[in-house]
Steps between C-alpha positions, in 0.01 A plus 500: 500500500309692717163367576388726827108598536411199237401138606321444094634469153459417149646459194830692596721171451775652682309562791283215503760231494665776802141490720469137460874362643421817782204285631633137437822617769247684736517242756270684749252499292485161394570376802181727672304351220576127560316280241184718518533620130506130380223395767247785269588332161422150670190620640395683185565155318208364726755368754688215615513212672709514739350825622131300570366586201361223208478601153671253358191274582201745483312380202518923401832469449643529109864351482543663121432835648757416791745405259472800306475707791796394640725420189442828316420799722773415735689328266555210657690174385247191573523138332558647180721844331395695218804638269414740232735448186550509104306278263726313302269444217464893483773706620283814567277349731524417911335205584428355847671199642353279857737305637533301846653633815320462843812353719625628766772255574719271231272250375718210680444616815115391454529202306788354729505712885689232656758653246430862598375472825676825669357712218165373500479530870598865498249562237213383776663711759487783245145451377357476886741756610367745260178388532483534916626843437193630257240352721725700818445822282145424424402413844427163458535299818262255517564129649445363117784704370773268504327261362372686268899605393621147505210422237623802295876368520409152363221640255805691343769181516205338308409667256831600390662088557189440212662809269812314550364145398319620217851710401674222516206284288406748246535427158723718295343659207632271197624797278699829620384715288292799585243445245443160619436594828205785449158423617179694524348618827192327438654181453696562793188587738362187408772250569566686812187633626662848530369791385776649319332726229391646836833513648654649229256773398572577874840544415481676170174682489605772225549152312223359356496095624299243431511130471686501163801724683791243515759456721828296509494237763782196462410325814137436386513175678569650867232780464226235419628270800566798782116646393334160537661439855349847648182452322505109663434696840143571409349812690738393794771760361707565806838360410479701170415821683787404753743482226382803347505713767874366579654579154356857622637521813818375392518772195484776779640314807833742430236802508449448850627630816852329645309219655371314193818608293699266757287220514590494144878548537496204721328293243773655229783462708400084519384473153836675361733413760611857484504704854568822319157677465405814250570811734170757504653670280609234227157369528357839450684551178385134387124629528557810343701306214210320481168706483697798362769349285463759239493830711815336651661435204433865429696613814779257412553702187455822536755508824780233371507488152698768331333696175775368275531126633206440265597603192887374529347180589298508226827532264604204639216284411462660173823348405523188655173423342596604123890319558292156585276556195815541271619202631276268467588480113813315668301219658634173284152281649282751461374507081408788279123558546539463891757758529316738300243396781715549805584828416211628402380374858791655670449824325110528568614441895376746732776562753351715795792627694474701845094501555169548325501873374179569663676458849610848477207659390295667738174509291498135402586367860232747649254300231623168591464562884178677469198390740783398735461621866786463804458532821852645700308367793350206406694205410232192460287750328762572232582144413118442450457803270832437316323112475169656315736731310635152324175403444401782361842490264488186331119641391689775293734248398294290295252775431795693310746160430790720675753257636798555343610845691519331801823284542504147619736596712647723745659830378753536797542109499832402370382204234487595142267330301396331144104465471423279203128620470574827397843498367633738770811521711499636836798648673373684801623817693618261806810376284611832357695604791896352570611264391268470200471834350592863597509708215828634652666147471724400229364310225700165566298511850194584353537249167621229753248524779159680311614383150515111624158505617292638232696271249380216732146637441538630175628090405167368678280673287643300176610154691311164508243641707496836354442353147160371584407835558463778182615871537105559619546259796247302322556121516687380159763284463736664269840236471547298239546155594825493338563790728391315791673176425834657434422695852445164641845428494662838586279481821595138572840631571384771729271203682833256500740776606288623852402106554863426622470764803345453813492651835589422826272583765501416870762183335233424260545534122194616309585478135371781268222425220663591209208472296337711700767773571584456127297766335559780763829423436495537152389843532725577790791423277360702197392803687889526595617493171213751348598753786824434435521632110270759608736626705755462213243721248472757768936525492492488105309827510607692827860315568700317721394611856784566766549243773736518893821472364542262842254293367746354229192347312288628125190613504401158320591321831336729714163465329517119589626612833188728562283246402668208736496779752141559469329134507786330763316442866646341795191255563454302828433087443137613531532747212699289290217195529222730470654626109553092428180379652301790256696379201760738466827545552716730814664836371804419539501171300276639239760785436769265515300282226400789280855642426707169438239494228574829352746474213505902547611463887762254421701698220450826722661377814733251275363142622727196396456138543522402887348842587227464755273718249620332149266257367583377157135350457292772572161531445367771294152591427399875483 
């Protein structure tokens, strides 16, 4: 798009997102500017340490309004994160959840360096590195400066080795529950000696907040300990206002010119043990996926996603959903009145296939973009604006309790979705392309591959986690305990079948958890079979599709084919651990697994006894 005689723009999505990757690649620019742009936000924040300046001693100096400052209008991670999400206890309503963060590095690497030494000690070099290079920029060359720099460095290792102590000390809130978890900002202020009916009327000023306004915070116990250890400093703030002013620096470190984006490849490089870095223009698209994920996602759409794909996708869904609800009337554990239950769930669920209608229309991304400004020319200023922009979002948020058009996850990601808080399935633009859907694919493809994994989903909205969970995505636990003793058993054979595997990596077996691989599993294998007599309603009404003749195999087998074809991977050792080590199981295993449970797979490809794929005690659930 042409953008000649314009440096400006707002609320054009297209354009915006356009202007904004156009100055993150300029490297001229950034490079001319050096860290200049970030030096003007540090001096507007009263300064900084390093550069000569005190404030985080000078009696003047109000930490609640740094805090705020900092945290919300450049939106800015500190010691703690702020989540907006649903209430449980009233579906209609967003509520706001603190939690801890603050960490640069794995918490081991503080409370044991002589375990972590090499990444520690490239976090130093990073932190003075970065450091030497602002007070370059700024001029700062004074014989104190080093000194000054190697106080910053260990004012930082500090105060985040105590975050990692008291992370590792905390006590964990006794109940899980949402509702148990809810306190008032008043309260809060005074265990904590925050102001936070100040910091959140900051943060939501179309929202009237007070003391009574609540807020869900589980890790009660760390808040209380990390705000009596920076108010134990007295007036003498300066360790604070160091580690303040370096969760800033770090949030736009990338912003920068070339100079301070490789001191921190150096750092990344040591801390990942990767040596492949982002190119400009990967890391260019991360930002813009970032500040603009929306007016991306746009893009995404309107120039790869055909008009049909939608709709035909939609058919799909439609059908797998309404086969699963049929059959749950077959499920032997699962009684009467928690049947009627499941499928009332299941046909209340809200599958949202492709992207958020809104995405492709031009007056309602104009309104969600409005107030926005971009710069073509200015890349540090963009990520600033695009910072107070969030701000200025989460205000309407709350103000209008609008949450729910916005996915929780990517549209041109490749992950579908169940979200038990509002009932909804997910299935984003990203995995309708070969070899999950194309409308011009035949139906055993589509069943096989598309089919598969919105039974999956379909099956978590009504299994053992699902169930606590009512067609609202309010919490309610709706199984019987009959139901959920006779389940007991059915998933003890799932658990006792994936507990004999293990695998071998670098000549070191690492079994597999089948209790905790056990109800993925469970819906792995059921999401097969839905898709699978989905696929077999779609034949009863338009017939018997026409396969290769070379092929020599039905359209039955092909289904299971497509699906195999689909979720197989050749993993490295790495790969394979990293699916084990997270509780799961590898693709190709977990295909493997699935089908030899499948009563349907083994009559359609004609498994006997001794067959690699015949099991006579199978497990079957959904």
């Amino acid at each position: 798009m042409e953008m000649t005689g314009f440096t400006t723009y707002n609320n054009n999505h297209s354009i915006l997102v356009k202007a904004f990757y156009k100055a993150c690649v300029d490297e001229f620019e950034n490079t001319k500017q050096k860290g200049w742009p970030l030096l003007e936000v540090i001096h507007g924040l009263a300064g900084w340490y390093v550069l000569g300046d005190q404030p985080g001693t000078a009696e003047t100096w109000d930490r609640n309004m740094a805090l705020k400052s900092i945290q919300l209008d450049y939106w800015v991670t500190t010691w703690f994160r702020i989540y907006m999400n649903r209430d449980f206890d009233d579906p209609k309503q967003i509520i706001v959840q603190i939690d801890q963060d603050g960490l640069t590095l794995p918490s081991q690497c503080y409370l044991a360096p002589d375990n972590c030494g090499e990444a520690l000690d490239s976090y130093r070099n990073y932190l003075k590195t970065t450091s030497v290079l602002l007070a370059r920029d700024a001029d700062v060359n004074d014989t104190q400066v080093i000194s000054r720099v190697n106080t910053f460095v260990e004012d930082i290792i500090d105060f985040e080795t105590m975050i990692a102590n008291i992370t590792q000390s905390a006590q964990r809130p006794p109940s899980p529950a949402q509702r148990d978890n809810k306190i008032s900002l008043s309260e809060l202020s005074s265990q904590t000696q925050i102001n936070w009916v100040d910091f959140f009327h900051y943060l939501f000023p179309s929202t009237t907040v007070s003391g009574d306004f609540q807020v869900v915070l589980y890790e009660k116990d760390y808040v209380q300990k990390v705000a009596q250890y920076i108010t134990s400093f007295g007036p003498k703030l300066r360790k604070y206002h160091n580690y303040l002013m370096w969760r800033l620096i770090q949030t736009y470190v990338l912003e920068l010119s070339w100079d301070f984006v490789h001191a921190y490849r150096i750092f990344y490089e040591a801390l990942t043990g990767r040596s492949e870095f982002p190119e400009k223009w990967k890391l260019c698209f991360e930002m813009s996926h970032q500040r603009l994920r929306w007016a991306l996602s746009s893009l995404y759409v309107r120039d790869h996603f055909a008009d049909d794909s939608k709709d035909k996708a939609e058919e799909v869904a439609v059908r797998v959903k309404k086969v699963t609800s049929e059959g749950i009337s077959q499920l032997a554990w699962m009684d009467t009145d928690t049947q009627d239950r499941a499928r009332n769930k299941i046909q209340s669920l809200v599958d949202q296939i492709g992207y958020p209608d809104w995405l492709v229309n031009e007056e309602k991304m104009s309104l969600y973009y409005s107030g926005l400004e971009v710069n073509a020319t200015d890349h540090f200023g963009n990520a600033v604006h695009t910072a107070a922009f969030e701000k200025n979002l989460w205000d309407r948020r709350l103000a209008n309790q609008v949450l729910r058009t916005e996915w929780d996850i990517d549209v041109y990601g490749i992950t579908a979705h169940y979200l038990y808080n509002w009932n909804e399935l997910l299935f984003p633009a990203g995995l309708l392309q070969f070899p999950v859907f194309e409308s011009s694919m035949p139906r055993w493809m589509v069943y096989g591959a598309m089919g598969s994994i919105l039974g999956r989903e379909i099956i978590n909205s009504v299994d053992e986690f699902g169930g606590r969970f009512d067609g609202r995505g309010q919490l309610k636990d709706w199984w019987s305990n009959k139901t959920k003793q006779d389940y007991s058993q059915r998933r003890a054979c799932v658990s006792g079948y994936w507990s004999t595997f293990s695998i071998n990596v670098f000549d070191r077996e690492i079994p597999i958890i089948g209790s905790r691989v056990a109800q993925n599993l469970i819906a792995e294998m059921g999401g097969v079979r839905q898709a699978f007599y989905a696929y077999k309603n779609w034949v009863q009404e338009a017939g018997e599709e026409q396969l290769v003749s070379s092929l020599d195999i039905t359209a039955d087998q092909a289904f299971f084919i497509a699906y195999a074809q689909t979720n197989c991977a050749v993993n490295t050792p790495a790969a394979d651990y990293s699916w084990v080590s997270r509780f799961n199981v590898p693709q190709n295993l977990r295909v493997q697994g699935t089908l030899a449970h499948l009563k349907e797979f083994q009559d359609t490809f004609q498994c006997q006894p001794g067959d690699q794929m015949f099991r006579e005690d199978r497990c079957d659930v959904f």
